[in-house]
Phi, psi and omega in degrees: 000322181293306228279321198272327165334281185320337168285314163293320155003291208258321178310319190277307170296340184292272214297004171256321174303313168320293235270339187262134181268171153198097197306141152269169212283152203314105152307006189109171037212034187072215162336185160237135216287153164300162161290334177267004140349084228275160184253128186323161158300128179282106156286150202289135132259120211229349194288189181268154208264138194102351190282318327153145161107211168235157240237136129030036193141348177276132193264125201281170185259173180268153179207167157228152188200144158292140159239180188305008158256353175072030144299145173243177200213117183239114187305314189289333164312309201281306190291027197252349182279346172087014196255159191268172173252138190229121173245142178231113200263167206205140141220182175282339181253008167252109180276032154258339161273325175324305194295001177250347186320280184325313187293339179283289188341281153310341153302284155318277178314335169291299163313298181315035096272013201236350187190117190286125176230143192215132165261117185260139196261142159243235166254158196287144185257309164232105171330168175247134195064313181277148177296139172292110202321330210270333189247342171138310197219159173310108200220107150302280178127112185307328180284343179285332173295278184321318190270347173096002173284062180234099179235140177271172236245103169328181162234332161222174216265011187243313187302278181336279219302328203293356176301312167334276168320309152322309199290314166321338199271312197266328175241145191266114196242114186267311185286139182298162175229126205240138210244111162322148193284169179316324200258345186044055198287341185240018151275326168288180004246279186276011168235248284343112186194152177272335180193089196241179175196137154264163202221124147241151206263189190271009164285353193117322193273141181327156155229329158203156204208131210248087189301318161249123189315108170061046174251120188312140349308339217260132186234121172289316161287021184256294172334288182304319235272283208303304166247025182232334195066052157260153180071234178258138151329160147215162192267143173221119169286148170337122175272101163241013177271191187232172169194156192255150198224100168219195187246176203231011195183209194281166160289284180256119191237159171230144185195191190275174178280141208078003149302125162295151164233165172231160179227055173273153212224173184224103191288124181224126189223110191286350199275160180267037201217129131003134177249122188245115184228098177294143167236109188223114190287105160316272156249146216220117169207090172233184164292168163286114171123314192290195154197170181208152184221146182258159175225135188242228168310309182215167190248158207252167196258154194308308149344325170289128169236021178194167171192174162248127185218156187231105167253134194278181129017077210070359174291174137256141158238134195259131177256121169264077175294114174241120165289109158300126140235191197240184198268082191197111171288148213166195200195145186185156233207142160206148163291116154290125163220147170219131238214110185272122184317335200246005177189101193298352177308304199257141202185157210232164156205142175219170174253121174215136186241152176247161101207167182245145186246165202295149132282131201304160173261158161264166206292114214105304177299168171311124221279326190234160194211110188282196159259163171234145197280089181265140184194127006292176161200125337293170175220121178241006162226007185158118155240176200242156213198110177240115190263095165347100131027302207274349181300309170331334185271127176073206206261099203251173157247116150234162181224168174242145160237169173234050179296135174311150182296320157303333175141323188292100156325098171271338187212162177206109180216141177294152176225131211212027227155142211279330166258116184243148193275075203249174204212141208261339188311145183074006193245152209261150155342132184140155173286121175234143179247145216213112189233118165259118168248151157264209183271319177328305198141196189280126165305267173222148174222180196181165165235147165211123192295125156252121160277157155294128174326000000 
């Protein structure tokens, strides 16, 4: 009788140790903020997305947040019902949380009584006009163009909601949705990231985190599955299918200089088997001042030179080559290869090229605007700006500037030699443009990636 006493005993404290969160303490954000409440400065994140927030075994902290009627969502208040938690940050100008809706849907309907699942709105991943945080520089994006998504990077927390509003409005979203503060206190905690998702158990702890929501490898329903028993087991089939590759436009495109271009192309598995297909950018031969990104599901930092996607049975995927260039006119080119992990046969390889032409100048400025040669690119502790000779003949002012990925003139220096020097030190991760003029006007221009050290 003692030995079974001692036994529920202990079953019951396990299930009260469980059954209770216990959070770290709360980050905000209080009161619920005004609407003319101006929104902190968005610091640039250029690292890799999943390295930032919290981890696997880790215990989150407490928030509160609104949604656009000003109910608020208090985590530890939510968690008190004893159900995990699915949390997912989201904006309206990341079309990869679009491209995920149906699966929050579904999820929710299926799920949302066995688990709260909440979307927290962060800052816009890629603005319209504003630099985008995660890459640096202005990245609209072709589908935010095509769809008619061109919202700029708010400024108070009353703008973020009318963003808010518009997507509710324009999209059928089931799960609620909670708007991050003014301070963007739960993008600093748990991110910086666009669409990123924690799965917590009802102790508080990560149990598992998705740097991009339900993206192979990461199965949200594999996740509920595993660790909760909600839903079918799962099973993970075989890849033994095959898939096709073509384009969807041109090969090769054109526009003016400083213009994004696009290459799109379309993945496809016509086969009755799971498909596992690396994408890996081959050859890279573009100018000093471009860059270049692949885009799948989600786009990649210019810097990425491979990925992965697993398509089932009839599925697609839309392939996206995006050309950075600078305002110089000029041409530039890249190898695609795409490649089924489980049958090296079958694989694909393409070309996909930009170029662009000057835009005219008025009458007085310089009629050509050359490229200018920066080395290293990227660069992360100092770099060199090597200049043509003939700029140097007979007696000229020339100056250099140096605008911040935002825009903000950081240096202004007379030049007076064709190697000019600069040191990386104080300058944040980010695209920076490098402009040389005379009295005429712009000379040469240039872009250069600063990595982090």
């Amino acid at each position: 009788m003692k030995c079974r006493f001692t036994f529920l005993l202990t079953l019951l404290s396990l299930f009260v140790a469980y059954g209770q969160p216990n959070l770290k303490p709360s980050i905000g954000i209080g009161p619920e903020p005004a609407n003319n409440d101006e929104v902190c400065e968005i610091p640039l994140y250029l690292e890799s997305i999943g390295a930032a927030g919290y981890f696997v075994g880790d215990t989150v902290p407490d928030f509160n947040l609104y949604d656009l009627d000003g109910n608020e969502l208090s985590l530890a208040q939510s968690m008190a019902d004893g159900k995990p938690v699915l949390l997912i940050s989201a904006s309206y100008t990341c079309f990869v949380f679009r491209g995920k809706v149906d699966v929050i849907n579904q999820l929710f309907d299926q799920y949302g009584d066995e688990i709260n699942i909440y979307i927290i709105y962060t800052v816009e991943a890629h603005p319209n006009i504003d630099i985008s945080p995660y890459y640096g520089f202005v990245n609209v994006g072709s589908s935010n163009i095509t769809e008619g998504v061109l919202y700029e990077q708010p400024e108070t927390y009353g703008q973020r909601k009318a963003v808010v509003s518009d997507m509710l409005t324009n999209m059928d979203i089931h799960a609620p949705v909670y708007i991050d503060g003014p301070c963007n206190e739960w993008w600093a905690h748990f991110g910086p990231a666009p669409n990123n998702a924690y799965l917590i158990d009802p102790s508080g702890v990560v149990v598992a985190k998705h740097p991009w929501f339900d993206k192979y490898p990461n199965d949200m329903y594999c996740d509920l599955y595993t660790n909760f028993g909600i839903g079918d087991q799962c099973d993970v089939q075989p890849t033994v299918g095959e898939f096709d590759f073509f384009l969807t436009g041109d090969s090769t495109v054109t526009g003016d200089a400083g213009q994004t271009l696009y290459v799109h192309g379309k993945l496809e598995n016509n086969s009755d088997g799971n498909v596992l297909i690396e994408i890996r950018r081959m050859i890279e031969d573009v100018p000093a001042g471009w860059a270049t990104s692949m885009c799948t599901d989600i786009c990649l930092a210019p810097g990425t030179d491979s990925t992965s996607a697993l398509l089932e049975p009839g599925e697609f995927l839309l392939y996206t080559m995006y050309f950075y260039t600078n305002e110089v006119a000029n041409e530039g080119q890249v190898l695609m290869g795409f490649r089924n992990v489980d049958s090296p046969q079958n694989r694909f390889s393409q070309w996909m090229q930009a170029t662009t032409t000057a835009v005219p100048t008025a009458v007085g400025e310089a009629p050509e605007v050359d490229p200018m040669s920066l080395f290293p690119n990227p660069a992360t502790t100092g770099f060199q700006v090597q200049l043509p000779e003939r700029y140097f003949e007979g007696q000229k002012e020339l100056w250099m500037e140096v605008f911040s990925p935002a825009g903000v003139l950081l240096e202004k220096r007379t030049v007076d030699q064709p190697t000019v020097t600069f040191s990386a030190a104080g300058l944040s991760p980010g695209l920076y443009v490098l402009r040389l003029s005379d009295k005429r006007g712009l000379l040469a221009s240039g872009k250069l990636l600063i990595q982090a050290f």
